[in-house]
SETIFI-684202 format. One record per atom (N, C-alpha, C): residue in one letter; x negated, y, z negated. Coordinates in steps of 0.001 Angstrom, whole numbers, plus 500000, padded with zeros to 6 digits. Layout:
SETIFI-684202
aXYZ;...
This chain:
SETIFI-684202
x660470841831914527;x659420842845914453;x659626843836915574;x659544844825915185;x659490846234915955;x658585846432916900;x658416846952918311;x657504847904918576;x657419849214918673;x658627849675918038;x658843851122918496;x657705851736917575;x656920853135918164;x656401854018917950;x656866854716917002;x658481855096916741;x658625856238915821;x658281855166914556;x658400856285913578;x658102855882912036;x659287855274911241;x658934854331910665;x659981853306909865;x661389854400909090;x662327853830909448;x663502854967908742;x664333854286908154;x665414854476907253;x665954853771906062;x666990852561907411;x667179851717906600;x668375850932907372;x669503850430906773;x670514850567907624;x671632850761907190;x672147849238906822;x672504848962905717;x673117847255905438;x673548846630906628;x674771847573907293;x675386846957908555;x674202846079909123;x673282847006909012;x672215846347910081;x671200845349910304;x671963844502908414;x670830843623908308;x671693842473908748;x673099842600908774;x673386841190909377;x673233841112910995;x672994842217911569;x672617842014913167;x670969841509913249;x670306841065911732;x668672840994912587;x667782842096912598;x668204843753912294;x667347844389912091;x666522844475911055;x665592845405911591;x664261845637910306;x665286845980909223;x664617845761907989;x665311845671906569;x664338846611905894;x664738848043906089;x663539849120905755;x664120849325904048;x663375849968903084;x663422849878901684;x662724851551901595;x663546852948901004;x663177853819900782;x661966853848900226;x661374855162899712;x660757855282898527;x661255855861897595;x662640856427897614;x663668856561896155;x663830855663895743;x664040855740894643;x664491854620893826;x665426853974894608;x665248852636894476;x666714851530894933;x667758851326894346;x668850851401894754;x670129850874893997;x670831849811894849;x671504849157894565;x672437848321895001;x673947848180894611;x674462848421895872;x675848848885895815;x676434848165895221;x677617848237894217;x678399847399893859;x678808846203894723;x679366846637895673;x679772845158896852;x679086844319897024;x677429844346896632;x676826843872896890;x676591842590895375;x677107843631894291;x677263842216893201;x678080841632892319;x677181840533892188;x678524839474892009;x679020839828890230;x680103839890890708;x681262840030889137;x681451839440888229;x680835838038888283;x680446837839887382;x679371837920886023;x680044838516885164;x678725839287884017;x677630838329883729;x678196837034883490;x676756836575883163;x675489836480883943;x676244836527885371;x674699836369886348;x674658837775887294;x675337839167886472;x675020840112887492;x673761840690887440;x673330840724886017;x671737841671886217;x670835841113885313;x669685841073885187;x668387841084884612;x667162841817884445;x667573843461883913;x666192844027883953;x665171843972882544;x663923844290883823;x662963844331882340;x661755845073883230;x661498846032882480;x660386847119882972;x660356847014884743;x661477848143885045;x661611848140886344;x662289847156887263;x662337846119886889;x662387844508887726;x664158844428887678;x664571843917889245;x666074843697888571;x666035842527889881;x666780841761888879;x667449840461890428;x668656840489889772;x669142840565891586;x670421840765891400;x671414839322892709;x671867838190892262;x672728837425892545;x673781838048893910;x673217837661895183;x674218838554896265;x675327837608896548;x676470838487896757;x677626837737897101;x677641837089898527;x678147835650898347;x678380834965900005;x679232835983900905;x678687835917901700;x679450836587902438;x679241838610903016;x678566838620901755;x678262840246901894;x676889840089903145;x676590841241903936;x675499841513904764;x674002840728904066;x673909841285903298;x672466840572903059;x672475839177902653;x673593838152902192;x673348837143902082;x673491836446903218;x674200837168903814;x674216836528905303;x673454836179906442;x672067837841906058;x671285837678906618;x670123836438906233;x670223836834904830;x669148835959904523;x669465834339904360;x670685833924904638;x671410832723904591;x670668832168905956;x671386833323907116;x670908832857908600;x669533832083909007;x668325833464908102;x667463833157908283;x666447831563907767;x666976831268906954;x666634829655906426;x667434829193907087;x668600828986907580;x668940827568908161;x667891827652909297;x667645828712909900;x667722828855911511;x666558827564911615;x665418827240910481;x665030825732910830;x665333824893909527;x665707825236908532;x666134824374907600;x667510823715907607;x668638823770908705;x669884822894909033;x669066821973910542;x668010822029910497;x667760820834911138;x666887819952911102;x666771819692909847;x666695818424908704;x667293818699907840;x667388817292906542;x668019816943905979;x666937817042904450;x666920818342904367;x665950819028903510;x666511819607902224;x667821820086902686;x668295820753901594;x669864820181901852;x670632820362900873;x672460819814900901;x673108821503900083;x672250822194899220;x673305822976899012;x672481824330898259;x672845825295898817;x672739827029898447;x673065826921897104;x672335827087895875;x672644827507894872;x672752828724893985;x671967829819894705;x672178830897894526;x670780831871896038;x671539833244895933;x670656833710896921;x670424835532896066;x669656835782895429;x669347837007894827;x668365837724895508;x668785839350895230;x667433840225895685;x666809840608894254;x665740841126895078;x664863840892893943;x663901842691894250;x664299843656893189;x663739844827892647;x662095844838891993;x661520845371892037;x660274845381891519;x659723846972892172;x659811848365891359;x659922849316891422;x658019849803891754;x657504849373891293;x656069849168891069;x655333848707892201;x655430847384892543;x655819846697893312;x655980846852894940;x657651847727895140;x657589847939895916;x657180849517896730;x656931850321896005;x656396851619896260;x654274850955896579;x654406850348896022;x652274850098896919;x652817849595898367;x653848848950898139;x653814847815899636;x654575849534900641;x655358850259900088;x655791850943900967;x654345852283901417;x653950851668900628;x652070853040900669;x651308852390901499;x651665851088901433;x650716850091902319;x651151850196903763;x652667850354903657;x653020850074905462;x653075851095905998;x653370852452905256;x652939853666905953;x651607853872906644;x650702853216905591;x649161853244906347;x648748852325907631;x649360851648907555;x649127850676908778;x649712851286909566;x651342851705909419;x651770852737910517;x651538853877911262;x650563854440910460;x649853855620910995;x648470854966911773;x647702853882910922;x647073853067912015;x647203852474913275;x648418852034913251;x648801851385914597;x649670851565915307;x650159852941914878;x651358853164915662;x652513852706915834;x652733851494915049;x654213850689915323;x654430849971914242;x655344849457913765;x655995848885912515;x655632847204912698;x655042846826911876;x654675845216912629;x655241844127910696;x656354845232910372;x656743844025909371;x657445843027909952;x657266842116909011;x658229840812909624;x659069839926908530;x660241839267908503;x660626838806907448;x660014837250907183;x658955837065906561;x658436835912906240;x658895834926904830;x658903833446905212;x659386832462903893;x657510832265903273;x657894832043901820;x656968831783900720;x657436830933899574;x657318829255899863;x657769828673898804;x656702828445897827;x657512827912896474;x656761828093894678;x657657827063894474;x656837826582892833;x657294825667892830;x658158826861891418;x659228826302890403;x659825827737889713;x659396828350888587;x658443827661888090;x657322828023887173;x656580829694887643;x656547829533888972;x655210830362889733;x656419831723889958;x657792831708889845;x659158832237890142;x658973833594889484;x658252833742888139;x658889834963887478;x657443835786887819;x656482834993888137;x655238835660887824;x655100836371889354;x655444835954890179;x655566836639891408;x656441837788891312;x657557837738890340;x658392838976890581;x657800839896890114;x657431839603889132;x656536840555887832;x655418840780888462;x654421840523889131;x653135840526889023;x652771840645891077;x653806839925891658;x653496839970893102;x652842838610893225;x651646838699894797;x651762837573894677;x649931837910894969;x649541836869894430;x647854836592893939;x647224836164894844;x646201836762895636;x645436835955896310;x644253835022895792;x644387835798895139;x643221835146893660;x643165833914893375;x644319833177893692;x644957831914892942;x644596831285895178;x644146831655895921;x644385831154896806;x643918829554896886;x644607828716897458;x644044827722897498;x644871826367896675;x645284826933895744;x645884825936894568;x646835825211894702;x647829825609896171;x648902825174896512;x649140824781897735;x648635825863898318;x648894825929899899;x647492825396900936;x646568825208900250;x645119825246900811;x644919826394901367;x643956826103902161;x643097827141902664;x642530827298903882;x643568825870904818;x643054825801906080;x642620827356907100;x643726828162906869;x643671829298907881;x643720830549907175;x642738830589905923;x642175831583904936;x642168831304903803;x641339832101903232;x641897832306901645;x642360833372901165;x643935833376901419;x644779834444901053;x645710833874900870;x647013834301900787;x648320834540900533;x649063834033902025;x649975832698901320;x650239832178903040;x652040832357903073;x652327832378903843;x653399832864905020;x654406832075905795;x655299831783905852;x655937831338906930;x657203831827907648;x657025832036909459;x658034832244909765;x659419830924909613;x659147829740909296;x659885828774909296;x660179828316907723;x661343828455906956;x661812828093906566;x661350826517905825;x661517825359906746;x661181823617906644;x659223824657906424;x658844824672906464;x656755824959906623;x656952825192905170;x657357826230904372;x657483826766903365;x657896825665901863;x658996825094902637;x660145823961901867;x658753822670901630;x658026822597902044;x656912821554901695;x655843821897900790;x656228823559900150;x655384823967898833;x656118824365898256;x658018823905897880;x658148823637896672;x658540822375896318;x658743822908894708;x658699821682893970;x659927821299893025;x661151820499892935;x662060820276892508;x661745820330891108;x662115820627890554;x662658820998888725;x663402820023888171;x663868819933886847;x664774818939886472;x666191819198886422;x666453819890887772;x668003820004887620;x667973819945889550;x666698819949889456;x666583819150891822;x666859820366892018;x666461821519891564;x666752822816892503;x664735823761893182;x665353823887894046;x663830824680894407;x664184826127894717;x662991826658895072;x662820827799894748;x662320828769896077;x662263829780897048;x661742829720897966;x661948831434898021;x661019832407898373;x660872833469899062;x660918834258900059;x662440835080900268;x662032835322901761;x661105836761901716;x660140837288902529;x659332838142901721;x658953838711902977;x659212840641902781;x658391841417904037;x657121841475903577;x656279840926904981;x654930841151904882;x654429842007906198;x653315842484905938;x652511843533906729;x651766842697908069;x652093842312908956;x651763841211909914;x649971842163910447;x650535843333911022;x649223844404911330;x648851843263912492;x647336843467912868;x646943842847913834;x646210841193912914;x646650840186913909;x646424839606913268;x645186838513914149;x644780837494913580;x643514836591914535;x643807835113913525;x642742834030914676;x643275832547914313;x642261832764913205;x642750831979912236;x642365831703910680;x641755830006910660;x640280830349909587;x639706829065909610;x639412828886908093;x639342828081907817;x639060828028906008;x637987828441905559;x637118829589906229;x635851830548905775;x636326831504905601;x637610831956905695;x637393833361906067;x638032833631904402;x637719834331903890;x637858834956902575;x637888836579902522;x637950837338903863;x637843838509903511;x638313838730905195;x638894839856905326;x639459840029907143;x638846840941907261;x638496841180908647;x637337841506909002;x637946842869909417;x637159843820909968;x637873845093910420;x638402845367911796;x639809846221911927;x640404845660913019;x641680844775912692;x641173843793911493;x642537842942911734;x643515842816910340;x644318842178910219;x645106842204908787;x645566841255908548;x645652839802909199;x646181838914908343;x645467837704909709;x645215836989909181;x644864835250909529;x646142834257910314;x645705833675911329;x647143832894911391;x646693831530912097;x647679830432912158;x647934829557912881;x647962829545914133;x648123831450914593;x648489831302916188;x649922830663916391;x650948830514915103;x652363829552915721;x653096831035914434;x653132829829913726;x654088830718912714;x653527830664911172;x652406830472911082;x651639830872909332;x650849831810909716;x650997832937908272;x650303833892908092;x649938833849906773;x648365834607907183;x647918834456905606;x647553836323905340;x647755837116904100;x647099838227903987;x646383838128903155;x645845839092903117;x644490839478902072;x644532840974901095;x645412841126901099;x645974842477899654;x646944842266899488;x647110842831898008;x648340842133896972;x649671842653897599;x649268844280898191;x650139845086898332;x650833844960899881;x649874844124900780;x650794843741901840;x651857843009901750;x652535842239900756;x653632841726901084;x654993841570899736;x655672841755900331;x657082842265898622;x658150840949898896;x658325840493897977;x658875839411897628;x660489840072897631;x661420839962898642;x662557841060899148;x663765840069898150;x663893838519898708;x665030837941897763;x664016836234897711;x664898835831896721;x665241834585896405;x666207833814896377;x665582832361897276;x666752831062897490;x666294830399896351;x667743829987895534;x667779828402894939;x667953828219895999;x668245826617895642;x668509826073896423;x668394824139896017;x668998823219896794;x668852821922896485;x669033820676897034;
């Protein structure tokens, strides 16, 4: 997470395998060829706007987003193997969340996204791409200790304990920019954030928000 003052500006791939912010225009998105995989059967999937796209090992963004799950998921014995790592388009989608972080940015002066994990079990997989993610439904999975919203993790293993293996043992997991804004400790009353603040937390590493449009579901881990 950023503190700089100036205003969020595009970022360059190079720059996602060093750890930087992972900024997303408001032109339309494309994704560079290098970035996918050649094989036809699993290069694309659109449908009204929506595209996941299968990133190659090795290219910048799988790398980044590879890094970012082990950094606590290679220390347990949680997962044995990467089965696929895709980004994930949602045109709709991501133009509210980019309307959303401009406004906070002009609120607060500084960029306070962060790259947060969101595990599902893979049922819950398409409806998040399509649809985002529901606060509506809060509660059903994750509880509700530290709100009723939409929960968060900076850790990888926190996340990996809300999904749910399938019949082929693969899970499913989200790495997802969310709108951190100012945030306060979260208690299982709070159903609405109060003014001043934008998301609920643990005080460690869970966050919970409270609008649909704070947070974009960026890629997806199989995984197993």
């Amino acid at each position: 997470m950023s503190s700089d003052s100036s205003r969020p500006t595009k970022t360059k791939s190079s720059d996602i395998s060093q750890g930087k912010r992972h900024n997303l225009s408001l032109t339309l998105f494309t994704i560079s060829p290098v970035e996918q995989d050649s094989n036809a059967n699993d290069a694309k999937s659109r449908n009204n706007n929506q595209l996941r796209c299968r990133l190659n090992p090795g290219s910048d963004e799988h790398t980044f987003v590879l890094h970012k799950f082990q950094e606590t998921m290679q220390q347990s014995n949680s997962y044995s193997q990467i089965i696929v790592i895709e980004q994930i388009h949602n045109e709709t989608w991501l133009l509210q969340y980019e309307v959303q972080r401009n406004g906070l940015f002009e609120q607060l002066k500084k960029d306070t996204e962060q790259f947060l994990f969101h595990g599902c079990a893979d049922i819950a997989v398409e409806n998040i791409i399509k649809r985002g993610f529901d606060r509506n439904r809060a509660g059903e999975v994750h509880g509700t200790s530290y709100g009723r919203g939409v929960y968060f993790s900076r850790s990888a293993l926190e996340s990996h304990g809300y999904t749910k293996a399938n019949q082929s043992a693969e899970r499913h997991m989200f790495l997802t920019r969310v709108l951190v804004g100012n945030t306060m400790q979260g208690n299982s009353s709070v159903k609405y954030i109060p003014d001043g603040y934008h998301t609920t937390s643990n005080g460690k590493d869970i966050f919970v928000t409270y609008h649909d449009s704070q947070a974009y579901a960026a890629y997806l881990i199989v995984y197993k």
